[in-house]
C-alpha positions in Angstrom: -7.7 -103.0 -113.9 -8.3 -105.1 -110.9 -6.8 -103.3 -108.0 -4.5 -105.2 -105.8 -3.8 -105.1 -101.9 -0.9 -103.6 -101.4 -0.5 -101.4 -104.0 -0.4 -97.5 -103.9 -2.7 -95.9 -106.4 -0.9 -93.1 -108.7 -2.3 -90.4 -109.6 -4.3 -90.4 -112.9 -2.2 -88.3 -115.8 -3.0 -85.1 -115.7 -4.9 -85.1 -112.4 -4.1 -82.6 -109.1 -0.7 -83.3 -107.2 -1.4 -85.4 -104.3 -0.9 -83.0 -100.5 0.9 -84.8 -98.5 1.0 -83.6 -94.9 4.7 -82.2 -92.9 6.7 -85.0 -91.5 6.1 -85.4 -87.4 9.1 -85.2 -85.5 9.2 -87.5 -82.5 9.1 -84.9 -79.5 12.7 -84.1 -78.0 13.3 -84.0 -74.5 14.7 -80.4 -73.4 18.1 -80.0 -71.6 16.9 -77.0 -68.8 13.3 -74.9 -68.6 12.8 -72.8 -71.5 11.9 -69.8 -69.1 14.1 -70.0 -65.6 15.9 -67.8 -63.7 17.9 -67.7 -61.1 16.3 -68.4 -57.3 17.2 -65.5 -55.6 14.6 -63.2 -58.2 12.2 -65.9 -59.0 8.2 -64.8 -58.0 6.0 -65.7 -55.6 2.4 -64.0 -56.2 3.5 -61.5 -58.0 6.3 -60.4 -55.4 10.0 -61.2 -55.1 11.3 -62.5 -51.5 13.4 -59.9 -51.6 10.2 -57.3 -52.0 8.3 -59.5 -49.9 11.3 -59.2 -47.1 11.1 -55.4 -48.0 7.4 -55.4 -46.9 7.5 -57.1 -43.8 10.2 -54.6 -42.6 8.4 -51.7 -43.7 4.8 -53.1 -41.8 6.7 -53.3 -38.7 7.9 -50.0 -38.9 4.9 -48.4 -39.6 3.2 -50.4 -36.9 5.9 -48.5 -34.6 5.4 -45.5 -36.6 1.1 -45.8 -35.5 2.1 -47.0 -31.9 4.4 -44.1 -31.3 1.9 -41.6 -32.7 -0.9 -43.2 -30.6 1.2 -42.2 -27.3 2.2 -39.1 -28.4 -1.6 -37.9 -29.1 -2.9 -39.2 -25.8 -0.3 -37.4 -24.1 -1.0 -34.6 -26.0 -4.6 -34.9 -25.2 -4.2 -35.0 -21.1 -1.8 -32.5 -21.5 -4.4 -30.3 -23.2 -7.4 -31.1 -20.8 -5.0 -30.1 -17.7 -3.9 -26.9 -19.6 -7.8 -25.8 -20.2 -9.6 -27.3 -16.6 -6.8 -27.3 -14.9 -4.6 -30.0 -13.1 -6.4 -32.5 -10.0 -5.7 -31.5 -6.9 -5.3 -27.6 -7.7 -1.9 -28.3 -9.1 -2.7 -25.6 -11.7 -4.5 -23.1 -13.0 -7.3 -23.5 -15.5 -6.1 -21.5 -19.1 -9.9 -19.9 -18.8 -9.1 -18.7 -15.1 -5.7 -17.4 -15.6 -7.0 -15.4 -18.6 -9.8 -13.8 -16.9 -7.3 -12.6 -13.7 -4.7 -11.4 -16.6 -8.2 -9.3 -17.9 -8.6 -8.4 -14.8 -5.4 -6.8 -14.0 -5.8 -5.0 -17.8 -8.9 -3.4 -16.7 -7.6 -2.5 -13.3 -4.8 -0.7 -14.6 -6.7 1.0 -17.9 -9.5 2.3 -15.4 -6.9 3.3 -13.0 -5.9 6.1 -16.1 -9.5 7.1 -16.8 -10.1 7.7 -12.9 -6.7 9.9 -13.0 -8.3 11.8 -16.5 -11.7 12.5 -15.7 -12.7 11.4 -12.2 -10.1 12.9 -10.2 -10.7 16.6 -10.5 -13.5 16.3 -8.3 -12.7 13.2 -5.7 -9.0 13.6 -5.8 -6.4 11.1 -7.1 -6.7 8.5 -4.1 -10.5 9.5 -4.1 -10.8 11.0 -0.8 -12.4 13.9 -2.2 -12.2 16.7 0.4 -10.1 14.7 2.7 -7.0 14.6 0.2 -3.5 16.1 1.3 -3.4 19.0 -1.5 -7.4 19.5 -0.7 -6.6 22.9 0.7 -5.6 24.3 -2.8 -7.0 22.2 -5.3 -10.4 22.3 -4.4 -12.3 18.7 -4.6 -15.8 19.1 -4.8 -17.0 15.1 -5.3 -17.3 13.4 -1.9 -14.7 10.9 -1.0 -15.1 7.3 -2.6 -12.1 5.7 -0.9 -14.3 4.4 2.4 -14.2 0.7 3.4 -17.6 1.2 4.6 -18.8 3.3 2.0 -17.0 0.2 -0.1 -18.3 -2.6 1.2 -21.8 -2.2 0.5 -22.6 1.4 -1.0 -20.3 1.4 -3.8 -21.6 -1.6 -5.8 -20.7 -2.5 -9.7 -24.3 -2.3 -10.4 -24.7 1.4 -8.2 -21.5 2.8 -9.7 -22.8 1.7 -13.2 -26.0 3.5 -12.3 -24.2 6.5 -11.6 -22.2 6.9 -14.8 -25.1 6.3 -17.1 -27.6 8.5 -15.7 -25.4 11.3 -14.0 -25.6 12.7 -10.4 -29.6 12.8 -9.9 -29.0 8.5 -8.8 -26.8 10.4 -5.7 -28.8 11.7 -3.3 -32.1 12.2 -5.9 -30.7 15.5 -7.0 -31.9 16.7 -10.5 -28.7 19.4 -10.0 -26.2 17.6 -9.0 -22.6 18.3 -10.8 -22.1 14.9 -11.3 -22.0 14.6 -15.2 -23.3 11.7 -17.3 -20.3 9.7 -18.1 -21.6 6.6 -20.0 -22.5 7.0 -23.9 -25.6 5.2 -23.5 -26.6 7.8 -21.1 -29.3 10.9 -21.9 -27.4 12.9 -22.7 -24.3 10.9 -23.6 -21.0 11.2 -22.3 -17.8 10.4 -23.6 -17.1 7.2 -22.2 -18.5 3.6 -23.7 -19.4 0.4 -22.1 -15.8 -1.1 -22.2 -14.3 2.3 -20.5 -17.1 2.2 -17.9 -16.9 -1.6 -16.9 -12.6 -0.9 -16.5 -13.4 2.4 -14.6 -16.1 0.4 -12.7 -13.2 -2.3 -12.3 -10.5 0.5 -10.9 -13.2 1.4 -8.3 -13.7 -2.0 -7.2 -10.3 -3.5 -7.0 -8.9 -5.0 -4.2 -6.1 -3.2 -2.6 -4.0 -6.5 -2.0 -2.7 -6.5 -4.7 0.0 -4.0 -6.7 -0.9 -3.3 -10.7 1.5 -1.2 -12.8 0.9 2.4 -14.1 0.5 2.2 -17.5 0.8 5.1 -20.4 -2.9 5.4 -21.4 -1.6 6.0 -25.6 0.9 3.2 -25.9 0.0 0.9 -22.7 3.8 0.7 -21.9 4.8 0.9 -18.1 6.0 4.0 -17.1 9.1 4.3 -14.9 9.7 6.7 -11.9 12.7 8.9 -13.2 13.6 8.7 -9.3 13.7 5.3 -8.4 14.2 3.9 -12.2 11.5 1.0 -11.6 7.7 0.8 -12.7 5.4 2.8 -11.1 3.0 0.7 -9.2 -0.5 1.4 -7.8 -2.8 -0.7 -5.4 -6.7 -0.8 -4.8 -9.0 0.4 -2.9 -11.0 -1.9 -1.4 -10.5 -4.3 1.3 -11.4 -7.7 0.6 -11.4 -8.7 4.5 -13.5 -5.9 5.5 -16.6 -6.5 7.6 -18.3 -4.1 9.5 -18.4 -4.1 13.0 -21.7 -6.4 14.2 -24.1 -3.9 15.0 -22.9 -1.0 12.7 -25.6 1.1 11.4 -25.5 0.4 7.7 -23.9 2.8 5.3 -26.9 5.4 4.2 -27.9 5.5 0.6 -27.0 9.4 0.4 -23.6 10.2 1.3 -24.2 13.5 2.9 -26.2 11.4 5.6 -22.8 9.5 6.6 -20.9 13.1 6.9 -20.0 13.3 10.7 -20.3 16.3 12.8 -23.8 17.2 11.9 -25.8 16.8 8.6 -29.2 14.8 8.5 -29.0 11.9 10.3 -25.6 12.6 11.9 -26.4 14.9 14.4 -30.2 14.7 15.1 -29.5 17.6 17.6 -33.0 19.9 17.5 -32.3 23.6 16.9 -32.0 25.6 19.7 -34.6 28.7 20.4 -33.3 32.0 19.1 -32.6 35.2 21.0 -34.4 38.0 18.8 -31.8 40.2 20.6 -28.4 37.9 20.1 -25.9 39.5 17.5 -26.7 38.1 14.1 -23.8 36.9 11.5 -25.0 35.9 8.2 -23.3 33.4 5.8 -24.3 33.6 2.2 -23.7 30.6 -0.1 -24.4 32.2 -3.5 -25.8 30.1 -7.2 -22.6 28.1 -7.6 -21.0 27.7 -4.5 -19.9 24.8 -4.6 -16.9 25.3 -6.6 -17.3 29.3 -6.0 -17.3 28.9 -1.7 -18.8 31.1 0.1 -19.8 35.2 -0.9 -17.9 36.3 2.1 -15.0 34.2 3.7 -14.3 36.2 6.7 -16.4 37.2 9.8 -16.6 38.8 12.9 -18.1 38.0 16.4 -17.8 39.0 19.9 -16.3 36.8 22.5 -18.1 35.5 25.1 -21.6 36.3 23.3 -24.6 34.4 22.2 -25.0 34.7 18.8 -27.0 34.4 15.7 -25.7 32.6 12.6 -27.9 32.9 9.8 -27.2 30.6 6.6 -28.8 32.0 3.7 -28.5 29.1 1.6 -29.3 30.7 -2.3 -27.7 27.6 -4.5 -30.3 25.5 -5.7 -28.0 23.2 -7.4 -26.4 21.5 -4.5 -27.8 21.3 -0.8 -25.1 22.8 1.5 -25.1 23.1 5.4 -22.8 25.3 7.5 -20.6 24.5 11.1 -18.5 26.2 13.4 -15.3 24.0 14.1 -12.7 25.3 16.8 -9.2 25.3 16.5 -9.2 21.1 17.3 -11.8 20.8 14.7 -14.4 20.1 17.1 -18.0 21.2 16.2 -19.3 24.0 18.1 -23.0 23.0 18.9 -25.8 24.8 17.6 -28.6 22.8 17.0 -29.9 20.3 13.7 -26.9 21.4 10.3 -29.0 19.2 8.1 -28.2 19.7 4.6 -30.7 21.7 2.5 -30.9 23.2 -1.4 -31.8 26.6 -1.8 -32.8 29.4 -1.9 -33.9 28.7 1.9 -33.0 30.8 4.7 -32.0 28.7 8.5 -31.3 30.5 11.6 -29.1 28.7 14.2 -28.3 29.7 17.8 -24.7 29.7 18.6 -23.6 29.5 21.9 -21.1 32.0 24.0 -17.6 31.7 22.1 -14.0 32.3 23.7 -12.1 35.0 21.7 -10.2 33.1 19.1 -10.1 32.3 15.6 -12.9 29.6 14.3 -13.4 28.0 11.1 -17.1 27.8 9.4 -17.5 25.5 6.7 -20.0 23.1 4.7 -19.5 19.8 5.5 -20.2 19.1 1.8 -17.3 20.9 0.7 -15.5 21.5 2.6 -12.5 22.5 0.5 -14.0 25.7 -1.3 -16.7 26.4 1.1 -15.1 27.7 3.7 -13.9 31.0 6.0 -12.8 32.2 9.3 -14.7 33.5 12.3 -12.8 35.5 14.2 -14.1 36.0 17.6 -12.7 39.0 19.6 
């Protein structure tokens, strides 16, 4: 069969099905977008405006938030650096300062009840030693520490310091002296340690312009006078405005050398000859008697008589000396009273008396070595 133009070829009997392919649709043009919404929620980068609004407002605040923050640490800063150095101009105080004066005071007042416990028995409790109102009857054998002069130079932190570590043999250079080792780094030790000796040392040295509080040594509470109903205050010793007169002899490093009325270096007056046929009186100072006094406290003499004294000086733990003060505490000459230890014997040469009573004494303690003369 001749195939014409034009004409579609079936399929042969029998054969496969022709596939005929789906119908195309002409495209249709859509009404509205298949995926809109309305404006007000519609995206821009990922955020909404009203998000994106959101933002803004919270970046400004924040920025507020940071500038406010900024301020308030550099104020805080300033504020700090006055507080710890302290403001220009000596406006204030710096923290460092104010705490070392409040340390101060706590020392002051702690060393002020450690003088009072263990100190005071022998210099008195104002530290005037044989010069204290009550030292008649209670007996104060330390020499006095409340001097200005004695103060001003003598009484150092580091000499006190010395003192309390290593005992009475710094005073004077004598290996008997009464005065204990107080420090528990001394040989032996004593009770105190370093904190209790740098606040006694403190109490020593404070200034007496200014008042501190008396404080109960267990609880550290202020204790009130049951008679007035306020605190009961104390002051220092020391004045800070002191100077010593230009052309003062200098304080000597032993005490009993600044003793007036006679002593080594005080007097300098040479002993006077002695009569071999002048009355003698003899004063005994026996082992001890600086807390014992004298062996005998009364005397005799004849009145208006030359005499003898003889000082037989038998302590050798504490040098002594013996004088012959007259009713108006005025020395009675009789030649060099220097201090000396025993057991020594020293003769002096007394001149004529006027009947009356007389008191004889060592200068060096004077409250419990001491008697009456009486001259008839």
């Amino acid at each position: 069969m001749t195939d014409q133009p034009g004409t579609p070829e079936l399929p042969e009997p029998g054969g496969a099905p022709e596939e005929r392919l789906p119908a195309r649709r002409p495209p249709e043009r859509m009404a509205v977008e298949r995926f809109s919404s309305p404006p007000p929620v519609k995206a821009t980068a990922g955020l909404t405006a009203a998000r994106s609004a959101s933002i803004v407002r919270q970046s400004g605040a924040a920025r507020w938030v940071g500038f406010l923050t900024l301020i308030f640490v550099s104020l805080f800063i300033v504020g700090y650096w006055f507080y710890e150095l302290g403001a220009p101009l000596g406006f204030s105080t710096p923290r460092l300062a104010k705490e070392a004066q409040q340390q101060q005071v706590t020392d002051v007042e702690r060393g002020y009840n450690l003088f009072e416990a263990n100190c005071a028995r022998c210099h008195g409790p104002g530290g005037l030693g044989p010069n204290e109102p009550d030292a008649a009857t209670k007996a104060y054998i330390g020499p006095q520490l409340n001097d200005q002069t004695k103060l001003f130079t003598h009484l150092s932190e580091a000499y006190l310091r010395n003192v309390l570590t290593v005992g009475g043999r710094y005073v004077c250079g004598n290996p008997t002296s009464a005065m204990p080792v107080w420090s528990d780094k001394g040989n032996p030790p004593g009770p105190l340690n370093y904190r209790q000796i740098d606040e006694l040392i403190a109490f020593l040295r404070a200034p007496n312009d200014k008042e501190y509080e008396v404080r109960d040594a267990s609880t550290n509470e202020p204790i009130i006078d049951p008679n007035t109903g306020k605190v009961k205050t104390f002051k220092g010793w020391r004045d800070p405005n002191y100077k010593p007169a230009p052309g003062a002899t200098p304080y000597p490093d032993c005490y009993l050398n600044a003793l007036t009325g006679g002593g080594a270096g005080s007097s300098g007056a040479p002993t006077a000859s002695i009569d071999p046929n002048a009355p003698t009186v003899t004063v005994t100072a026996p082992v001890g008697a600086a807390t014992a006094g004298f062996q005998s406290t009364t005397l005799e003499a004849k009145a208006d008589t030359a005499l003898t004294l003889v000082f037989d000086n038998q302590d050798n733990q504490a040098p002594h000396n013996v004088v012959i003060e007259d009713a108006s505490k005025t020395v009675v000459p009789m030649g060099d009273t220097a201090f000396f230890t025993g057991p020594a014997k020293k003769s002096y040469a007394v001149p004529a008396l006027k009947a009356g009573t007389y008191t004889f004494l060592c200068q060096v303690h004077p409250s419990t070595m001491k008697g009456t003369l009486e001259v008839k």
